[in-house]
C-alpha positions in Angstrom: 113.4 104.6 79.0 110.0 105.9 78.6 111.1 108.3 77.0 113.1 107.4 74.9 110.4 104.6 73.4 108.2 107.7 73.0 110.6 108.9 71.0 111.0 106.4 68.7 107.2 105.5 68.7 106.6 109.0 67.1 109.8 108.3 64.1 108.4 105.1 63.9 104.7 106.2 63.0 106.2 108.6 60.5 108.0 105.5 58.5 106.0 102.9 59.5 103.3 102.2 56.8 101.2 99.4 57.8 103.3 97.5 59.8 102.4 96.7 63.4 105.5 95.2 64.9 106.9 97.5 67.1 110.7 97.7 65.6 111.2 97.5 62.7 114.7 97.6 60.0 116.1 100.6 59.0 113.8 99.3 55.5 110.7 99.6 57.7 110.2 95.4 57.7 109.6 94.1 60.9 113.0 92.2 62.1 114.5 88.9 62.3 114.4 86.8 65.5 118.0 86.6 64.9 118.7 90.2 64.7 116.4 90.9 67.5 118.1 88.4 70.0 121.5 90.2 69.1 120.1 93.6 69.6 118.7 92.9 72.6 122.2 91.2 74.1 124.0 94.4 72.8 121.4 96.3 75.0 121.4 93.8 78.2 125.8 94.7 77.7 125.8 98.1 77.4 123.1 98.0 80.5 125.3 96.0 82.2 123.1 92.8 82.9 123.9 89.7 84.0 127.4 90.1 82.3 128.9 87.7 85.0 125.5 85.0 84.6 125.6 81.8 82.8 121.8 82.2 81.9 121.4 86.0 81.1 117.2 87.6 80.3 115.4 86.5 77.1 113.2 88.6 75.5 110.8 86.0 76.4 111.2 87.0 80.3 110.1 90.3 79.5 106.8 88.7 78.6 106.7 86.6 81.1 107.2 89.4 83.9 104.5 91.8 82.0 102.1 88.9 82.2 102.5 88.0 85.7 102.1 91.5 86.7 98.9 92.3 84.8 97.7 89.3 87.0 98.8 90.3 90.0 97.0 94.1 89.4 93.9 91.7 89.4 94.0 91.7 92.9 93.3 95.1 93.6 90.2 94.9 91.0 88.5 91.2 91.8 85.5 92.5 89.9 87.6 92.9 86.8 89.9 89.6 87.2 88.1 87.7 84.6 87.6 90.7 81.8 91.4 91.4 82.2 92.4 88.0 82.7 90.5 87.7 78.6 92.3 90.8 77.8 95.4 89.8 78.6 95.1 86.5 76.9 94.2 88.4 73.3 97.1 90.6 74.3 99.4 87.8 74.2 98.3 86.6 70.7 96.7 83.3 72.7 94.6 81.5 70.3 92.5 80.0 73.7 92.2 81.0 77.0 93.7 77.9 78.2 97.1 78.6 77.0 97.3 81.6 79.8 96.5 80.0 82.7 99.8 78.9 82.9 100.8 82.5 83.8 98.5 82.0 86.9 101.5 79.6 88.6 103.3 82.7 89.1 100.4 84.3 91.1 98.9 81.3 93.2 96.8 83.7 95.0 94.9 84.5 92.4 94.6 81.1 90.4 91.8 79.9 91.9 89.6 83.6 91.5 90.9 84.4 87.8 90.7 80.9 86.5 86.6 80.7 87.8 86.1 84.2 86.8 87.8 83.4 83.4 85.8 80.7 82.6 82.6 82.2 83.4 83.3 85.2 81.1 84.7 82.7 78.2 81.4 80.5 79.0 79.0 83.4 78.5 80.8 85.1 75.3 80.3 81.5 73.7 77.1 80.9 74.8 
């Protein structure tokens, strides 16, 4: 997989322009949500995913799961929960902090520690 990503990253800088969404049409335009869901069921087939499952992955799990494991790589770091807890929140495209915290239920561990450290760090960068 990783290879094959790296292999399309270095086509795709070549055609790119200034796009930044990460795949694009054959025209170099970033796609359509429709034509991204169906791409991404022919991949989950040909994988062999979930065929049998009423409820197969979104896209949107993918997300999900990165999220929750960029938290849970906090742990090993507590000095730098509340700097990558920030990071990860512009990552996302969150206009506020807030709307990340909700990743936190999936790491209870950590709530308490990231959400303090979190607010401190969004606390002084206003101040």
């Amino acid at each position: 997989m990783v290879a094959a990503l790296d292999g399309y990253l270095r086509v795709r800088a070549k055609v790119a322009g200034v796009d930044d969404h990460l795949f694009l049409t054959v025209g170099g335009r970033r796609m359509g949500l429709g034509t991204v869901h169906a791409a991404f069921h022919v991949i989950l087939n040909k994988a062999g995913i979930a065929t049998g499952r009423p409820r197969r992955p979104r896209i949107h799990d993918l997300r999900h799961t990165f999220a929750t494991r960029a938290l849970a790589q906090c742990a090993m770091r507590r000095d730098d929960v509340a700097r990558d807890f920030v990071a990860l929140s512009t990552y996302l495209g969150h206009g506020h902090i807030r709307h990340t915290y909700w990743y936190l239920e999936a790491t209870p561990d950590l709530m308490g520690d990231i959400a303090a450290a979190a607010e401190m760090l969004a606390a002084e960068v206003i101040a």
